[in-house]
N, C-alpha and C positions, 0 to 999 in steps of 0.2 A: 714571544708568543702572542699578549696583546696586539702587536702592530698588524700582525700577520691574519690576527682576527680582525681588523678594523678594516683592514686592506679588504680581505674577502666581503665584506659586510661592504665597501664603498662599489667594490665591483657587481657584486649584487643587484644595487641600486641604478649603478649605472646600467647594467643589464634590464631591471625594468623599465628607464625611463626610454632605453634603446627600441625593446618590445615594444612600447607604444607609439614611438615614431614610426615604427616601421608598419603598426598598425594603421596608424594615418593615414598614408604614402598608399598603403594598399587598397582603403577605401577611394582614396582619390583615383586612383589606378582604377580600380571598377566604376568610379562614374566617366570615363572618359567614354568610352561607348554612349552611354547615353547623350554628353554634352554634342559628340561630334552630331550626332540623330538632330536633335534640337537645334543644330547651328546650320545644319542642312534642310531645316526645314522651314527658318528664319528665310535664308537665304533666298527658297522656292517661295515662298510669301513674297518676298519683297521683289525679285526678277517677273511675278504676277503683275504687281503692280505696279511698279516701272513699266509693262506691255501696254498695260490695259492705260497709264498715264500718258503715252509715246500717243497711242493709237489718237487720243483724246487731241494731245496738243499738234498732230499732223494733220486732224480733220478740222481744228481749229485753223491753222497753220494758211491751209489750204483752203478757207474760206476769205481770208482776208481781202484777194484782190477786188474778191466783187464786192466787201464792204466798203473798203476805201475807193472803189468805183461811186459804187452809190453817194456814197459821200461829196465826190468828186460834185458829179451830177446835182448833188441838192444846193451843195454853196454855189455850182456854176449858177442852177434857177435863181436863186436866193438875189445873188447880181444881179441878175440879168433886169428880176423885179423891180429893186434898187433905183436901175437905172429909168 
């Protein structure tokens, strides 16, 4: 009869440490909504500025010839004085 009380009493135990796991599991279960909101709105932040960095480095991009023209232009004078 002891063992069979010991038994019930280990099951017991295990039953509440099961309850709490499963309480766990279930708070995480409810933040998933919120994580997925959050991660979608990381994601809209950072595809912003990736735009707005693109935008930047193509009007950068696209100014280069006529810097390096000018460039050109100044060492050609530069020589030419030199000489």
């Amino acid at each position: 009869m002891a063992d069979l009380e010991q038994r019930v009493a280990t099951l017991e135990r295990e039953m509440v440490t099961v309850k709490d796991r499963v309480g766990l599991v279930e708070d995480d279960i409810k933040s998933i909504p919120e994580l997925i909101k959050l991660e979608f709105r990381l994601a809209s932040s950072q595809r912003a500025r990736m735009a707005t960095d693109l935008a930047e480095l193509q009007h950068k991009v696209e100014a280069m010839p006529r810097a390096v023209a000018e460039m050109v232009v100044e060492l050609q004078a530069e020589r030419d004085r030199k000489r």
